[in-house]
C-alpha positions as CSV (number, residue, x, y, z in Angstrom):
1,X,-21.8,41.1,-11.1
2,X,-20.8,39.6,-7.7
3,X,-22.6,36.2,-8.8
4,X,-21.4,35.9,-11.7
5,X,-17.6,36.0,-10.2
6,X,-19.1,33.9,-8.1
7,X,-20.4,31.3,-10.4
8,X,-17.4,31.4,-12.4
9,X,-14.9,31.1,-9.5
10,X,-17.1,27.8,-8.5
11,X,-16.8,26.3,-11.8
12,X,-13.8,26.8,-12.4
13,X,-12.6,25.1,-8.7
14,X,-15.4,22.4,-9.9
15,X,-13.1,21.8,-13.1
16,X,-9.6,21.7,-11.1
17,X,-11.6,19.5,-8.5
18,X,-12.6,17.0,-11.5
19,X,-9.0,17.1,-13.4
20,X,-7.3,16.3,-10.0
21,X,-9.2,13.4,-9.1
22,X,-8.5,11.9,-12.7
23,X,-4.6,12.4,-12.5
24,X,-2.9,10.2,-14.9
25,X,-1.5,7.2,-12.5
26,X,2.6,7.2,-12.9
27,X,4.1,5.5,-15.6
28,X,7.2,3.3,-14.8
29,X,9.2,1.1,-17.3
30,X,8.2,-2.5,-17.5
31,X,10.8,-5.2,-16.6
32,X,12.5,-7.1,-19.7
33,X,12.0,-10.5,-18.5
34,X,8.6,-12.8,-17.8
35,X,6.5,-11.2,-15.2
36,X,5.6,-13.8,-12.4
37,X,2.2,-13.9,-11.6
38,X,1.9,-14.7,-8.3
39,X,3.6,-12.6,-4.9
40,X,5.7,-12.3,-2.4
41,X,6.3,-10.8,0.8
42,X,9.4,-11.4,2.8
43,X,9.5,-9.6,6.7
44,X,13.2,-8.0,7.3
45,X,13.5,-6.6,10.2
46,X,10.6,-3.5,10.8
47,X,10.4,-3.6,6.7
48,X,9.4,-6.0,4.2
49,X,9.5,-6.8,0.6
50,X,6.9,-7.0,-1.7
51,X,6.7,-8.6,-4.9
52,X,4.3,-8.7,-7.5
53,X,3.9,-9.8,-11.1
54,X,7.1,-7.3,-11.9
55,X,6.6,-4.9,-9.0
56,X,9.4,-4.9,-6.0
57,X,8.0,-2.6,-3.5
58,X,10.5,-1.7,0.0
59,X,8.5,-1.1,2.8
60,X,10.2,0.7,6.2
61,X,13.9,0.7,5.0
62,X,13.6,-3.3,4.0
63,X,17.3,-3.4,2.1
64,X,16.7,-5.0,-1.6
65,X,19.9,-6.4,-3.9
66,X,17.4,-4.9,-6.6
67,X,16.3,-1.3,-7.0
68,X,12.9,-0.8,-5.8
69,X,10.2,0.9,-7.9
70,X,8.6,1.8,-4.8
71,X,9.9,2.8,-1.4
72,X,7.1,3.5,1.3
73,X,7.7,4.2,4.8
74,X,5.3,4.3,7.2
75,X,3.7,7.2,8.8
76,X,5.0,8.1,12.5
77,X,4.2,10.8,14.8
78,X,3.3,13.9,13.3
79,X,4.2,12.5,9.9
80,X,1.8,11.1,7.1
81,X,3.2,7.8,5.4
82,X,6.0,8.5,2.6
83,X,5.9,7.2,-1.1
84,X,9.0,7.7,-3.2
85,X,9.2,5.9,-7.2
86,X,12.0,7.0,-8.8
87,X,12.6,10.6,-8.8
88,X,8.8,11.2,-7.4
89,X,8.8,11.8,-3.6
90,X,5.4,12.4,-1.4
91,X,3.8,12.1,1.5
92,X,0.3,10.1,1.8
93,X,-2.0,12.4,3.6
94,X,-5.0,10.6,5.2
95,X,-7.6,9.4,2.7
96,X,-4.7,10.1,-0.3
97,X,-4.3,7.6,-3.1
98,X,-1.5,7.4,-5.6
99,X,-1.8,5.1,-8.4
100,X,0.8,3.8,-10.1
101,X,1.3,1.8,-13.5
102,X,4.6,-0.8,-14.3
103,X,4.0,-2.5,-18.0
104,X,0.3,-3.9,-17.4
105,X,0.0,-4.3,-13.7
106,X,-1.9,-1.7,-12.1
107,X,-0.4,-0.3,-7.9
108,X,-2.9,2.1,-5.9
109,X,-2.1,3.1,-2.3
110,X,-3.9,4.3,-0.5
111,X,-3.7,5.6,2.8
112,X,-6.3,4.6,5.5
113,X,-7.3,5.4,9.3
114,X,-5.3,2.9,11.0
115,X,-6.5,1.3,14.5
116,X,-4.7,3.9,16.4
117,X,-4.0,7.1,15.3
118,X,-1.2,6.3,12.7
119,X,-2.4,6.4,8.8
120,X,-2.4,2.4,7.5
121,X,-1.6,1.7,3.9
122,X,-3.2,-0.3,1.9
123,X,-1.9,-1.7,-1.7
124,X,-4.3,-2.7,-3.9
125,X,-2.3,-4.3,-6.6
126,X,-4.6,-4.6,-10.4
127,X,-8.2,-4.7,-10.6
128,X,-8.5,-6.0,-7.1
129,X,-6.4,-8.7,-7.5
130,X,-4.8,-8.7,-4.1
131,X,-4.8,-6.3,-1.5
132,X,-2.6,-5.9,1.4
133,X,-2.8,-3.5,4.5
134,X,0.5,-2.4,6.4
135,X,-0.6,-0.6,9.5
136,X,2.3,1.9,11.2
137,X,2.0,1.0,15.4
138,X,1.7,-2.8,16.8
139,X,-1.6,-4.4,17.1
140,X,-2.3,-6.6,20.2
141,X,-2.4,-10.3,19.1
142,X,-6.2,-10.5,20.1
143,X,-7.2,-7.8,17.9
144,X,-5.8,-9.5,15.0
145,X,-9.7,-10.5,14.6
146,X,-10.4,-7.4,14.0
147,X,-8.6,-6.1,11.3
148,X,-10.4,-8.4,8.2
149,X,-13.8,-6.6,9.0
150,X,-12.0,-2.9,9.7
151,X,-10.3,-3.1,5.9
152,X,-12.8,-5.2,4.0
153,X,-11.5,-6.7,1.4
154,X,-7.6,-6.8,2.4
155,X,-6.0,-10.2,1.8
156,X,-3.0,-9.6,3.9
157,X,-2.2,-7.4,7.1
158,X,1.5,-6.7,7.7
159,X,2.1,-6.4,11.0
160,X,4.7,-5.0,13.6
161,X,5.1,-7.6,16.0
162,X,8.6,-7.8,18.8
163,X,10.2,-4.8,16.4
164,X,9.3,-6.6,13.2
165,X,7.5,-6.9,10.5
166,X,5.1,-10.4,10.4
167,X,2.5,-11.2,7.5
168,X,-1.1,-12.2,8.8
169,X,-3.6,-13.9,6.1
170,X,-7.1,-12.3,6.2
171,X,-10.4,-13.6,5.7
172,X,-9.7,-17.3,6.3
173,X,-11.2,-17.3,10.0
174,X,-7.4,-18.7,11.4
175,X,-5.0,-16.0,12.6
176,X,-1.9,-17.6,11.6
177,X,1.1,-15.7,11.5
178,X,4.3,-16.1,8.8
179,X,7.8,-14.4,9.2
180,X,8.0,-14.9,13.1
181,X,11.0,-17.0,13.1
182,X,12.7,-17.1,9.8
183,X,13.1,-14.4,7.0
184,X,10.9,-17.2,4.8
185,X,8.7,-15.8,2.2
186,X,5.2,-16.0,2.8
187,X,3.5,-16.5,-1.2
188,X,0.2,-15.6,-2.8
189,X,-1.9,-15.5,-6.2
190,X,-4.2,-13.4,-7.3
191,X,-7.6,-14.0,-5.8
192,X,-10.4,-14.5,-7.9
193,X,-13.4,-12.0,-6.3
C-alpha cells in the first residue's frame, strides 16, 4: 500500500514537473504599426533601453516617452533580478526563464550566474536571433575578454561602467565600447547563426 502512495505521489509531482516546464510563454498585444527589424539599445544612466522588432524593454529604471512592455531591474544584494510586463510582476530566481510572446517575435530571459555573485540576465530575443547579457555589478575593463566565452553565444554585454550603463559587442575579438560619452544608440540586426 505504502508503494503505491508512493508511486502515485511520484507521478503525479512527475506530471506537475512536466506541465510547469511547458508554461505557455505570456501573450502581449502586438503594436499597430510596421515592426522594425533590426535593434536598439540606448545607455541612460545605470538603465538602458532596448528595442527590438516591436519590443521596448526598460532595464534598471531607464525612463521611456513610451510604455514599456517589459521592465527588468537587476538583481542586488539579497534580491534576485525583477521582471514586470504589464500587470505580471516576478522575481528571476537563479537558473529561471520567462518567456514572453509580442505579435510574432519571441523574448526569453533568462537568468544566469553572473561573474560575481549577482544573477546576469540574459535576453534571447526569437529563435536565437540576438542575444544580449546584462550583468548586475561592474566588471574590470580587462575581463571584458572574458565574458564572450562565459555566455556563449551572447551578442552583446551591457555593462556598468563609472555608474552607468555601456554596450560591449561580443565575439568580434575587439573590446570596443559604445554609450561612454553620449546617450547615442548603439544598433544591431539579427545575426544569422
Amino acid at each position: 500500500m505504502a508503494k503505491t502512495v508512493t508511486a502515485t505521489a511520484m507521478a503525479a509531482l512527475l506530471w506537475w514537473t512536466c506541465l510547469a516546464a511547458q508554461a505557455a510563454p505570456l501573450r502581449l498585444p502586438a503594436g499597430k504599426g510596421p515592426v522594425a527589424q533590426g535593434g536598439s539599445v540606448t545607455a541612460a544612466a545605470q538603465g538602458a533601453l532596448i528595442r527590438y522588432r516591436g519590443w521596448l524593454l526598460a532595464v534598471d529604471g531607464a525612463v521611456s516617452e513610451q510604455r514599456p512592455d517589459v521592465v527588468l531591474a537587476s538583481a542586488q544584494a539579497g534580491h534576485a533580478p525583477q521582471l514586470q510586463a504589464g500587470a505580471t510582476q516576478r522575481p528571476l530566481p537563479l537558473w529561471s526563464a520567462f518567456e514572453l510572446v509580442k505579435g510574432s517575435a519571441r523574448l526569453r530571459i533568462t537568468a544566469l550566474p553572473g561573474p560575481d555573485e549577482l544573477p546576469a540576465l540574459l535576453l534571447d530575443f526569437g529563435d536565437g536571433d540576438y542575444r544580449i547579457v546584462i550583468p548586475a555589478a561592474p566588471i574590470a575593463r580587462q575581463a571584458y575578454p572574458l565574458l564572450a566565452p562565459r555566455f556563449p553565444g551572447a551578442d552583446l554585454a551591457l555593462l556598468l561602467h563609472d555608474g552607468r550603463r555601456v554596450m560591449l559587442p561580443l565575439g568580434n575579438g575587439r573590446a570596443q565600447v559604445f554609450g561612454e560619452e553620449q546617450a547615442v544608440p548603439y544598433r544591431f540586426t539579427k545575426v544569422k547563426r
